[in-house]
TORNU-484252 format. One line per field, with one value per residue: x, y, z of N, C-alpha, C in turn; residue in three letters. Coordinates in nm, 4 decimals. Layout:
residues N
n_x (X	...)
n_y (Y	...)
n_z (Z	...)
ca_x (X	...)
ca_y (Y	...)
ca_z (Z	...)
c_x (X	...)
c_y (Y	...)
c_z (Z	...)
rest (Ala	...)
end
This chain:
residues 59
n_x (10.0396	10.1987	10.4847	10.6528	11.0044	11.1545	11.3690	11.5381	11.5693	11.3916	11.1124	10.7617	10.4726	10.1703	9.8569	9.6475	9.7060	9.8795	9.6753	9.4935	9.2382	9.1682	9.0548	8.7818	8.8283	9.1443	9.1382	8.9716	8.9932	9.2926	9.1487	9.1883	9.4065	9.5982	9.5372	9.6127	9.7855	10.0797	10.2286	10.3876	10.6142	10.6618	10.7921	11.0159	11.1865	11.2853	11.3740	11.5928	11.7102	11.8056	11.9692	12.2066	12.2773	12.3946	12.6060	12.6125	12.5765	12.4135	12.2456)
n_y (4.7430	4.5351	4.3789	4.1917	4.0781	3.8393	3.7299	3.5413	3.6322	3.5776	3.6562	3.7486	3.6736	3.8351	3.7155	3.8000	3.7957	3.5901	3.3476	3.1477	3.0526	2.7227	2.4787	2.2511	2.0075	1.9475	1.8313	1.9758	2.2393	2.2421	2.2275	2.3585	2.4881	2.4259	2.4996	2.6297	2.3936	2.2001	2.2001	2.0019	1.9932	2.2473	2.2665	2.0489	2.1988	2.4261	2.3234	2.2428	2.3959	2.5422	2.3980	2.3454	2.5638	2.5807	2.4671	2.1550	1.8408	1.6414	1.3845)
n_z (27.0461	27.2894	27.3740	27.6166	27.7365	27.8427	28.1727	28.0096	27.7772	27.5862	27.3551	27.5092	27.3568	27.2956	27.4066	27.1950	26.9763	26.9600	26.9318	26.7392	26.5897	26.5159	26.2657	26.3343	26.1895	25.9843	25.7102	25.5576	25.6331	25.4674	25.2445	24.9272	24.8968	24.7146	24.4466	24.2307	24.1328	24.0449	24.3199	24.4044	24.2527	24.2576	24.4790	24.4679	24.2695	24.4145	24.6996	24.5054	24.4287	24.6123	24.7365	24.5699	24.5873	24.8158	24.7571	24.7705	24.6602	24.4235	24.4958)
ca_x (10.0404	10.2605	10.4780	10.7805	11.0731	11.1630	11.4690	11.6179	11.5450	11.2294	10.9932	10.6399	10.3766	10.0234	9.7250	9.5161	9.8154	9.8806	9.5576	9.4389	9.1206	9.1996	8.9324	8.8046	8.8443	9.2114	9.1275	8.8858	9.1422	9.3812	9.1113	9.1593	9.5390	9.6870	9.4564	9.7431	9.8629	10.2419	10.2900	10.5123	10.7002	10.7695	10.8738	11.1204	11.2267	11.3246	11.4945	11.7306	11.7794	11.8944	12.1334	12.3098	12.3007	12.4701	12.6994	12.5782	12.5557	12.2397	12.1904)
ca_y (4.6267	4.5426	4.2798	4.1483	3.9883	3.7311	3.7111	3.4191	3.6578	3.5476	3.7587	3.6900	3.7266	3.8535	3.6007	3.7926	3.7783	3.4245	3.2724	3.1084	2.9509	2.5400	2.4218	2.1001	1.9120	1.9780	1.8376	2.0870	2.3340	2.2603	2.1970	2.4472	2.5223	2.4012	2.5307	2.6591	2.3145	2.1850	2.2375	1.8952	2.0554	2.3763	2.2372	2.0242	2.2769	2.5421	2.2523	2.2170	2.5566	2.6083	2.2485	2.4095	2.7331	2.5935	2.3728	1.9958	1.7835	1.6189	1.2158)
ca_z (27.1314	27.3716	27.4430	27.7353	27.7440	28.0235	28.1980	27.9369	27.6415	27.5120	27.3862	27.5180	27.2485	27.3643	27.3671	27.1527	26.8405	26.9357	26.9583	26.6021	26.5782	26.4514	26.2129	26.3652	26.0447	25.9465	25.5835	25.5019	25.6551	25.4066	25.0944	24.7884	24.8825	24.5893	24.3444	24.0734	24.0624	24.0634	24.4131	24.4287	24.1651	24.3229	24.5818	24.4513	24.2107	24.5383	24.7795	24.4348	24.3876	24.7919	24.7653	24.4395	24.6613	24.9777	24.6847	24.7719	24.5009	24.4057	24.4640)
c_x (10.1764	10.3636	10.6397	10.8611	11.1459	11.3143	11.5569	11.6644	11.4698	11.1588	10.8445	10.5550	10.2247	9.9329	9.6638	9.6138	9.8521	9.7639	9.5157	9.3473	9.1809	9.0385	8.9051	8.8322	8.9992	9.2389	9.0347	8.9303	9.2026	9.3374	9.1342	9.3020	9.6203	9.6272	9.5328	9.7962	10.0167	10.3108	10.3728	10.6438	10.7656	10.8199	11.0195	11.2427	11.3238	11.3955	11.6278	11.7942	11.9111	11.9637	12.2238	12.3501	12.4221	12.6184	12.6825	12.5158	12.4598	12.3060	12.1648)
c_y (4.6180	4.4170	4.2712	4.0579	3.9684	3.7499	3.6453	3.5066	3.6362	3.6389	3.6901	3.7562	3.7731	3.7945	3.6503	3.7770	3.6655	3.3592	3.2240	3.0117	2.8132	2.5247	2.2724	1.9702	1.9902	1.9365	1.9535	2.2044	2.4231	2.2252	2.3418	2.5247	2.5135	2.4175	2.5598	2.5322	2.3020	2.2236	2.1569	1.9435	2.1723	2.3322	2.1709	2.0825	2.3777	2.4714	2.2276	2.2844	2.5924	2.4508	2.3411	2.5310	2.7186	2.4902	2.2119	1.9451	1.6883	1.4496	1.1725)
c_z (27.1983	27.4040	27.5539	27.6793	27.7983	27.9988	28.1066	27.8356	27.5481	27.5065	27.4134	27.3947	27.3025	27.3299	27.2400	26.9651	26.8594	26.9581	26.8597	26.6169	26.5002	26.3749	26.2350	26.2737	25.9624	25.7329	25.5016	25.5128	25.5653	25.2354	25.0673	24.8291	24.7548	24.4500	24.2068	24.0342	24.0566	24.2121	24.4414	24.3735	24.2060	24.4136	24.6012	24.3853	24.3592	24.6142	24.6209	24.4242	24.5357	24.7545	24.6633	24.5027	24.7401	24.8728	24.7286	24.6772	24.4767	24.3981	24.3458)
rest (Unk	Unk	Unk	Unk	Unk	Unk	Unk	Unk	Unk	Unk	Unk	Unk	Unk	Unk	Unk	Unk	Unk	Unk	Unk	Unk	Unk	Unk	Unk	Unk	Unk	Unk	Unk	Unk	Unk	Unk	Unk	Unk	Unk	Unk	Unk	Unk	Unk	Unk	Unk	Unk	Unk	Unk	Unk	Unk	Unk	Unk	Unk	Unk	Unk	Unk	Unk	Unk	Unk	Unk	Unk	Unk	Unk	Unk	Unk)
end
């Protein structure tokens, strides 16, 4: 595939690699994502890890 890039420095992407079907119902979408469970948890777990990373000290 192929793609350009414009005068600015942008690369253009080609329709048929950017194009993603939307499911008209974005809850049904995003049902059975979190199936393992603790995804609040990882999440907060990984933003603590990167603050302690960059050295900012926790609230």
């Amino acid at each position: 595939m192929r793609s350009t890039i414009t005068a600015r420095g942008q690369t253009v992407i080609p329709a048929p690699i950017r194009v993603v079907p939307v499911d008209p119902s974005p809850v049904k979408a995003f049902r059975g994502q979190g199936r393992c469970g603790g995804s609040a948890d990882r999440l907060v777990a990984e933003r603590r890890a990167e603050r302690l990373a960059e050295g900012v000290a926790e609230a």
